[in-house]
C-alpha positions as CSV (number, residue, x, y, z in Angstrom):
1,X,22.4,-1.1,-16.1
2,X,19.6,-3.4,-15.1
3,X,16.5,-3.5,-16.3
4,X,13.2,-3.3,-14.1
5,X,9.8,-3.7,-15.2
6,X,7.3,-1.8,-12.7
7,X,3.4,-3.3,-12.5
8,X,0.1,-2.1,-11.7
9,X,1.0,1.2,-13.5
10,X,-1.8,3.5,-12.7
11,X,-0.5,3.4,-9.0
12,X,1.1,6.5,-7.5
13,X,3.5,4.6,-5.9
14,X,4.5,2.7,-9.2
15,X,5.3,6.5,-10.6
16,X,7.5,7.8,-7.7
17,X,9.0,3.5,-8.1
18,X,9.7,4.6,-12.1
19,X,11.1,8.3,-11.2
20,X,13.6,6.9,-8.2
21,X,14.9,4.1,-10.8
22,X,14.8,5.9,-14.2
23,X,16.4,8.7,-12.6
24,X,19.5,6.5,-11.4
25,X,19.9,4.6,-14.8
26,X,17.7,1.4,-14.5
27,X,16.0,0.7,-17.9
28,X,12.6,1.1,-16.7
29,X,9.4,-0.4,-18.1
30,X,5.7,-0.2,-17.0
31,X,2.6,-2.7,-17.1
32,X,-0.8,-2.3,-16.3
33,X,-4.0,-3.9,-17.6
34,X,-5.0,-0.5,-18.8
35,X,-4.4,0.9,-22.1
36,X,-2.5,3.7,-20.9
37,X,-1.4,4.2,-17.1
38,X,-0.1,7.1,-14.6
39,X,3.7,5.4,-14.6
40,X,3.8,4.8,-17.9
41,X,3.6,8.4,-19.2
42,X,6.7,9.2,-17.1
43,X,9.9,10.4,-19.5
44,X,11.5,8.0,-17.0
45,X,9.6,5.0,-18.5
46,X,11.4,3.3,-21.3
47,X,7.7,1.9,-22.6
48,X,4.5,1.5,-21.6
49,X,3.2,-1.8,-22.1
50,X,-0.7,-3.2,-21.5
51,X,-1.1,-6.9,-20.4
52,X,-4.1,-9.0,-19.3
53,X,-5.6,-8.7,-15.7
54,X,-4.0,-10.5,-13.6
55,X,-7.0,-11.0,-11.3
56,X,-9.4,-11.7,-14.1
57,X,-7.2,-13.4,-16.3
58,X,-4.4,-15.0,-14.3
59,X,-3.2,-17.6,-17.3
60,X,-3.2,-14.9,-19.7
61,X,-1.5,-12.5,-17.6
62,X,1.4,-15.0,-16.5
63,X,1.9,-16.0,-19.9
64,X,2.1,-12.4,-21.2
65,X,4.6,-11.5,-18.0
66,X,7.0,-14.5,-18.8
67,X,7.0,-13.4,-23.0
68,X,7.5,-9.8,-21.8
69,X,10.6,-10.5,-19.2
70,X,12.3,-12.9,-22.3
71,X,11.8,-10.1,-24.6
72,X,13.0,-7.2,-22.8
73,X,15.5,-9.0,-21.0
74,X,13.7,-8.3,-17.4
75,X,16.0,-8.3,-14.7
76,X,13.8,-7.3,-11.7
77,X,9.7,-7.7,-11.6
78,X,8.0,-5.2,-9.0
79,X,4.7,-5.2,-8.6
80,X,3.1,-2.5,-5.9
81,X,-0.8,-4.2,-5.5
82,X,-1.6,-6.7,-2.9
83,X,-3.4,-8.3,-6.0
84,X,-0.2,-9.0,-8.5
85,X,2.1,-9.2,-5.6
86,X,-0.1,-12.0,-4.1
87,X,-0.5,-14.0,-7.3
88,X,3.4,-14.2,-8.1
89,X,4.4,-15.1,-5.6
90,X,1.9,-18.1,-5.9
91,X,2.9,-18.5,-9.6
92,X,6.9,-17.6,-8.9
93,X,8.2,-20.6,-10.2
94,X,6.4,-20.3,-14.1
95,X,8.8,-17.1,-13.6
96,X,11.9,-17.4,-16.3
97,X,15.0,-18.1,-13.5
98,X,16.7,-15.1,-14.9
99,X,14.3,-13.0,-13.2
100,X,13.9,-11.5,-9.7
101,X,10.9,-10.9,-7.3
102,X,12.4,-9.1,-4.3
103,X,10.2,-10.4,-2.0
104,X,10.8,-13.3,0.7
105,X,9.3,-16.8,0.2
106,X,5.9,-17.2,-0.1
107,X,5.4,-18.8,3.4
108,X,7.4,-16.4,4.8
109,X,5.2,-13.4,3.3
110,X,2.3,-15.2,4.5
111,X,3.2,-15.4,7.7
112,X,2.7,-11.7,7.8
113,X,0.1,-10.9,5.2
114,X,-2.1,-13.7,6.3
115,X,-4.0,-11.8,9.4
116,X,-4.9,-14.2,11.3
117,X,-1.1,-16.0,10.8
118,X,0.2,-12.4,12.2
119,X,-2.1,-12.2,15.1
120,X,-1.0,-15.6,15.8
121,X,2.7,-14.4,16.0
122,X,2.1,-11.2,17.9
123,X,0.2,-13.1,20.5
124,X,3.7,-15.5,20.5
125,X,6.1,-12.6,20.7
126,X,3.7,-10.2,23.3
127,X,3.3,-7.9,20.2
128,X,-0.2,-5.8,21.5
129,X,-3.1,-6.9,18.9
130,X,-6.4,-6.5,19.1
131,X,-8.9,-9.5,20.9
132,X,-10.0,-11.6,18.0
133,X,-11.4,-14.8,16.8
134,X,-10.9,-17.1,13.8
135,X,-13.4,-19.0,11.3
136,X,-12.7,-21.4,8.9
137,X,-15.7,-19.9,6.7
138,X,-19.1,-18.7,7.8
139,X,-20.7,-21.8,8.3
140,X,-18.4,-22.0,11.5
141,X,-19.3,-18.4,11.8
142,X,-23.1,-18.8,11.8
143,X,-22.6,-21.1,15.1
144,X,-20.8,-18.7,17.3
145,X,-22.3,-16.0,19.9
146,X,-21.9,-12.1,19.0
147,X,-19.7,-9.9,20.5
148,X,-20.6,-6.3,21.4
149,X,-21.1,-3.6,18.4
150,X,-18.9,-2.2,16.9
151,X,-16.5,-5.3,16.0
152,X,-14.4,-5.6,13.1
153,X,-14.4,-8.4,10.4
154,X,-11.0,-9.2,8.7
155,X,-10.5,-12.0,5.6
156,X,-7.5,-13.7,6.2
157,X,-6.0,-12.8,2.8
158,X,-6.9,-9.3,0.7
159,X,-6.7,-11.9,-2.2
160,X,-8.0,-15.3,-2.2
161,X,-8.2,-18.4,-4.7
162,X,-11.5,-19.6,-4.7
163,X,-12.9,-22.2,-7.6
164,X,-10.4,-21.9,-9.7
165,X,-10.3,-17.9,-9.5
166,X,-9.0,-14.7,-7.4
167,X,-10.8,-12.4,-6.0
168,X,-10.5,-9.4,-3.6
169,X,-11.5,-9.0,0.0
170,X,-12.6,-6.7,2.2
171,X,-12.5,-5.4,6.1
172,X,-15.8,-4.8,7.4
173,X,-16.8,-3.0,10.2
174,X,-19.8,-3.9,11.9
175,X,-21.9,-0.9,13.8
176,X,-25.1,-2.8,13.7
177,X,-27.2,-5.9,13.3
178,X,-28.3,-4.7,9.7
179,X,-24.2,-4.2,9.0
180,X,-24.2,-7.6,10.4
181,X,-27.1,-9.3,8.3
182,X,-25.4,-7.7,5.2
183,X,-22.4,-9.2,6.1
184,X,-23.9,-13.3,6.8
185,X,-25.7,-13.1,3.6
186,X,-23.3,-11.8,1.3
187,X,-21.8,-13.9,-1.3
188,X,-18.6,-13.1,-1.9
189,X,-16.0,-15.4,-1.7
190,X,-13.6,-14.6,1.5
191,X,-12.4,-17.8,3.1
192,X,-11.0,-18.1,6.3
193,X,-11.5,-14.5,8.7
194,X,-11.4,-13.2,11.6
195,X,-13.5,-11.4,14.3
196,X,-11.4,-8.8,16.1
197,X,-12.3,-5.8,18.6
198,X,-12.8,-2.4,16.8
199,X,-9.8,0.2,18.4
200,X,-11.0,3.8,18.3
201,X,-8.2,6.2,17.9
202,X,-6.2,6.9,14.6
203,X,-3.7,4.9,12.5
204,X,0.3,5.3,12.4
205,X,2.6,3.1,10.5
206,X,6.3,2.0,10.1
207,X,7.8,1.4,6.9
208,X,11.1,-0.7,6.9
209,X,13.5,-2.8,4.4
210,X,15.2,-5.7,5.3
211,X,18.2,-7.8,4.0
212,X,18.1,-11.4,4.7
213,X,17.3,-10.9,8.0
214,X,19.4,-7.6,8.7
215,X,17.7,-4.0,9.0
216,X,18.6,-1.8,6.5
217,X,16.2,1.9,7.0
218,X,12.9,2.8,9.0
219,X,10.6,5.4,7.9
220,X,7.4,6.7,9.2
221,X,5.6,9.8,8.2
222,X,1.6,11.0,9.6
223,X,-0.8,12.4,8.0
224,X,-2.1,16.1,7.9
225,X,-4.7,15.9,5.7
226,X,-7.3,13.0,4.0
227,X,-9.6,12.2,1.6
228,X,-12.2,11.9,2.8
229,X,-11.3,14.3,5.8
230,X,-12.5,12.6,8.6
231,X,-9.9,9.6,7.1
232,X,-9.1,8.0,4.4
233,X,-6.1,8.2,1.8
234,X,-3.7,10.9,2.3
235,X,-3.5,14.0,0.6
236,X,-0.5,15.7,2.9
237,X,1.8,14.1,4.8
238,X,4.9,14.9,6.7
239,X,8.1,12.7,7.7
240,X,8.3,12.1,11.0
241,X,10.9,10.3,13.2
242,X,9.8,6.7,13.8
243,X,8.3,6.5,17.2
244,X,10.3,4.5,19.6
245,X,7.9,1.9,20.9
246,X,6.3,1.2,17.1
247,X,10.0,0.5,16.2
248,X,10.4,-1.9,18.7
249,X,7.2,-4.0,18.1
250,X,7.8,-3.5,13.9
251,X,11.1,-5.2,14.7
252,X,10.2,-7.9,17.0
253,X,7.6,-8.9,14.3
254,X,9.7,-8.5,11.3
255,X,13.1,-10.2,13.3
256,X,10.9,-13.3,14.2
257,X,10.2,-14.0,10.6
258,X,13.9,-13.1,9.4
259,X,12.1,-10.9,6.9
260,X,13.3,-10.1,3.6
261,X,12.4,-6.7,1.7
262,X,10.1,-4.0,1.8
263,X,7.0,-3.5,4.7
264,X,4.6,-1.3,6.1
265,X,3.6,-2.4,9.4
266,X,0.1,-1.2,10.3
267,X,-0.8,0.4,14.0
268,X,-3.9,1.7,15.5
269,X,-3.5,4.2,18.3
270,X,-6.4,4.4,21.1
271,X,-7.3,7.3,22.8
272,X,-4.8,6.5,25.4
273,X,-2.0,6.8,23.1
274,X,-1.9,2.4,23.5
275,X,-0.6,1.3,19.8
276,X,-2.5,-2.2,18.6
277,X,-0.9,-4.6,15.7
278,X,-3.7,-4.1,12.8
279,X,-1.6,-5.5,9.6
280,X,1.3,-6.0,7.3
281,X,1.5,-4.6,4.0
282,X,4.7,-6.6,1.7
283,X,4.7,-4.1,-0.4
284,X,5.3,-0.7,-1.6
285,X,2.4,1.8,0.2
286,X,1.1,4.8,-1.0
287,X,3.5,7.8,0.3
288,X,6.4,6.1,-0.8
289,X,7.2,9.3,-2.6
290,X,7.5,11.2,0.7
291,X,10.3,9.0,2.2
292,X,12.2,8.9,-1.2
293,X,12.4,13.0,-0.7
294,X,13.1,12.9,2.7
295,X,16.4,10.5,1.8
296,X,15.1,6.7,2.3
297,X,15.2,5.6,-1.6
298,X,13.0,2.1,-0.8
299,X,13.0,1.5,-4.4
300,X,16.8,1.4,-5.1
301,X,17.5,-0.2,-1.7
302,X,15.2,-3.2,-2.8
303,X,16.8,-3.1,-6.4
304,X,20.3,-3.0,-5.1
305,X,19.7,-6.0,-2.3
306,X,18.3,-7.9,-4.9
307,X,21.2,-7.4,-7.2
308,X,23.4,-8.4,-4.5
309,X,25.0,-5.1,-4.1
310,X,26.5,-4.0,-0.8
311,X,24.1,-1.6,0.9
312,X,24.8,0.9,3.7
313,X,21.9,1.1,6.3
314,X,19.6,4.0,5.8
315,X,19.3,5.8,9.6
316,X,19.2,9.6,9.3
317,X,16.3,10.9,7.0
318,X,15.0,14.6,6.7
319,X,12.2,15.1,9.0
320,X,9.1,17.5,8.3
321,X,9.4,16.7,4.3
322,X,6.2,17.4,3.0
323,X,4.4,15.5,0.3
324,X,1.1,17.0,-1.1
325,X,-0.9,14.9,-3.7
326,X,-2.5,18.0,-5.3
327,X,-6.1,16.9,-7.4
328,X,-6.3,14.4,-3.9
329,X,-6.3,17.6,-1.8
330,X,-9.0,19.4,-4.2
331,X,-10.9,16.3,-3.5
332,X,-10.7,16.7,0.4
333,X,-10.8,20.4,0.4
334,X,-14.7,20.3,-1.5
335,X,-15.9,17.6,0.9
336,X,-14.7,19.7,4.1
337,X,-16.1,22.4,2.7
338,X,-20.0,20.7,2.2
339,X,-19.6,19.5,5.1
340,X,-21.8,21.0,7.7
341,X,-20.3,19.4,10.8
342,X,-17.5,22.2,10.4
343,X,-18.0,25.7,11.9
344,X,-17.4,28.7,9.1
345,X,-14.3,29.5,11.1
346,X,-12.8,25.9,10.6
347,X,-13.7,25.9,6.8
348,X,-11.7,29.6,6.5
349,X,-8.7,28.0,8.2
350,X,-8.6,24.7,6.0
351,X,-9.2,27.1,2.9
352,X,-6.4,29.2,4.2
353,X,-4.0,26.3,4.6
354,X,-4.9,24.9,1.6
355,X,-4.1,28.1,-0.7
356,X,-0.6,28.6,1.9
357,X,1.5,25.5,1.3
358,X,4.9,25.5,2.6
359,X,7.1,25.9,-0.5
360,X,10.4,25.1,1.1
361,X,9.6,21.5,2.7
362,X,6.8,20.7,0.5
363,X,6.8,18.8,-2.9
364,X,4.0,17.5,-4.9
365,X,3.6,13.6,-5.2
366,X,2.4,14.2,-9.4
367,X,3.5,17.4,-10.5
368,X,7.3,17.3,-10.7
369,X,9.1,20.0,-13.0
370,X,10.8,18.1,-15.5
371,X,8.4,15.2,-15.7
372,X,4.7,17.0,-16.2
373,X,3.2,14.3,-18.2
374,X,1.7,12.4,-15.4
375,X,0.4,15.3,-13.8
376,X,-1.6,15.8,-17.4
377,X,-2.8,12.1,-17.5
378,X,-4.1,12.4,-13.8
379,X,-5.4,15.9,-14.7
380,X,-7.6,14.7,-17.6
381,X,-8.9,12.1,-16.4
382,X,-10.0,13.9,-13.1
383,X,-11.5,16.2,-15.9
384,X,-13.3,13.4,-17.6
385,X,-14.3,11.7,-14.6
386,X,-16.1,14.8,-13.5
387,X,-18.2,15.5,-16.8
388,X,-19.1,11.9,-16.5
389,X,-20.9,12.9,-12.9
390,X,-22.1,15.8,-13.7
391,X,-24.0,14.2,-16.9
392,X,-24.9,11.4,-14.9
């Protein structure tokens, strides 16, 4: 069987990666720059290993990934964080040949990843985006005239190479001319960005796998609950059958670029139920649990295409599959609860649904029976990370 080493280990979607593959007979192994990760404790994971940053040590962390894929006889490399995903495929060729990163070529990746590249091609393809503009830097920036408030700033790249180094971006939103002063004078290095319209509404998303060009599954799930609660990361969320007009502009964009691999194509719905082109993610995304119970196994349909095994499309998949990520859902549950922009009857029917899960469509993202040790790692350090608060 083939062997697959899994980055970025403290990831939840590197654990539910190392659960889908362990559990189907792939050697599995698991790197992160910390001493011990979330994936790594997994009785699915063959061995945990530790390597140098790759952000803050790229040399170091390329020469430890090519001695670690000689060693262990690395057949497939998967990393699941813009930041390593970004950086090998920059560095793919120090890679030994034997090797495989299952992810298209680097200009094709780019074409999508790189925002103001993909705003570019929607505009081509009459894929709806929002109105935007693009700066080489801010000096270019600090000459043009200002939109109305709110507007949205957007890098071109969530990791750049600047000087000799990479560093991470951000999206900023801009509610104000003191957002905006804050923004002109910072000093982080960002490159080439964008100024685009901010959407109101809320945010769906369509998750997809392509062979060379061909469509092999779509997924799309929303989400019931968040941390924080007025949005954020999800702490429940439910499969859903893909809507039919996100399908169709997720394959116009992915078709024009004959993509290859995983991707999570970003929408933002207005209040008029328009949907608006915000981003592509190359990579694995955070609820990729969820669609691996509800029958699309992303993980083994990106091993198997990149062993060149032949691979049935994916096009039926349980809808209403529940994934809960539990300490996540403590989180949001205390903040709704503080929050005094919720009545006392809206607090008693979040703690209600909270404490009434639905046991026969609902699974939790950590805590598996038969694999509890990541669900101990997370719990101690939620533990630890608490007592540090309260003693700060």
């Amino acid at each position: 069987m083939s062997s697959v080493l899994v980055l970025d280990g403290n990831q939840r979607s590197a654990l539910a990666t190392v659960r889908s593959l362990g559990s189907q007979g792939f050697d599995v192994y698991v790197a992160d720059c910390t001493e011990n990760s979330l994936a790594g404790t997994s009785r699915f994971c063959r061995e945990s290993l530790t390597c140098p940053s790759p952000l803050a040590d790229t040399h170091g962390f390329l020469g430890w990934l090519t001695a670690a894929i000689e060693r262990l006889g690395i057949d497939i490399l998967l990393p699941v964080t813009e930041v390593s995903s970004q950086i090998l495929l920059h560095h793919h060729d120090q890679l030994p040949e034997s090797c495989h990163l299952p992810f298209a070529e680097v200009e094709r990746v780019l074409k999508l990843s790189d925002k103001i590249h993909l705003m570019e091609l929607a505009e081509d393809i009459g894929v709806p985006h929002p109105a935007g503009e693009a700066f080489a830097d801010m000096t270019s920036y600090s000459s043009a005239g200002e939109p109305d408030l709110p507007f949205i700033i957007k890098p071109e790249r969530s990791v750049v190479h600047v000087d000799g180094a990479w560093h991470t971006t951000a999206v900023s939103r801009i509610d104000n001319q003191a957002d905006l002063q804050r923004f002109q004078s910072s000093a982080t290095p960002m490159g080439a960005f964008m100024r685009q319209a901010f959407i109101p509404g809320h945010g769906a998303g369509v998750f997809a796998i392509y062979d060379r060009g061909q469509p092999l599954a779509f997924f799309a799930h929303r989400r019931l609950r968040e941390k924080p609660p007025g949005g954020g990361v999800s702490v429940l969320s439910e499969a859903v059958k893909v809507d039919s007009e996100l399908l169709s502009h997720t394959r116009r964009l992915l078709d024009a670029v004959d993509w290859h691999g995983v991707a999570m194509v970003e929408f933002r719905i207005d209040p008029e139920g328009r949907p608006w082109l915000m981003e592509v993610n190359t990579r694995f995304w955070g609820s990729l649990q969820l669609a691996i119970d509800a029958g699309v196994d992303f993980p083994k349909l990106l091993c198997d295409i990149t062993l060149g095994k032949p691979t049935a499309p994916v096009t039926t998949y349980h809808n209403g599959q529940r994934l809960r990520w539990l300490l996540g859902d403590v989180d949001s549950l205390y903040l709704y609860l503080r929050d005094g922009g919720y009545s006392a009857g809206e607090k008693l029917r979040r703690v209600v649904a909270f404490l009434t899960p639905r046991p026969g469509c609902t699974r939790h993202e950590v805590n598996r029976i038969g694999d509890m040790r990541p669900a101990w790692f997370e719990l101690k350090g939620y533990v630890r990370d608490l007592l540090g608060k309260g003693g700060g």
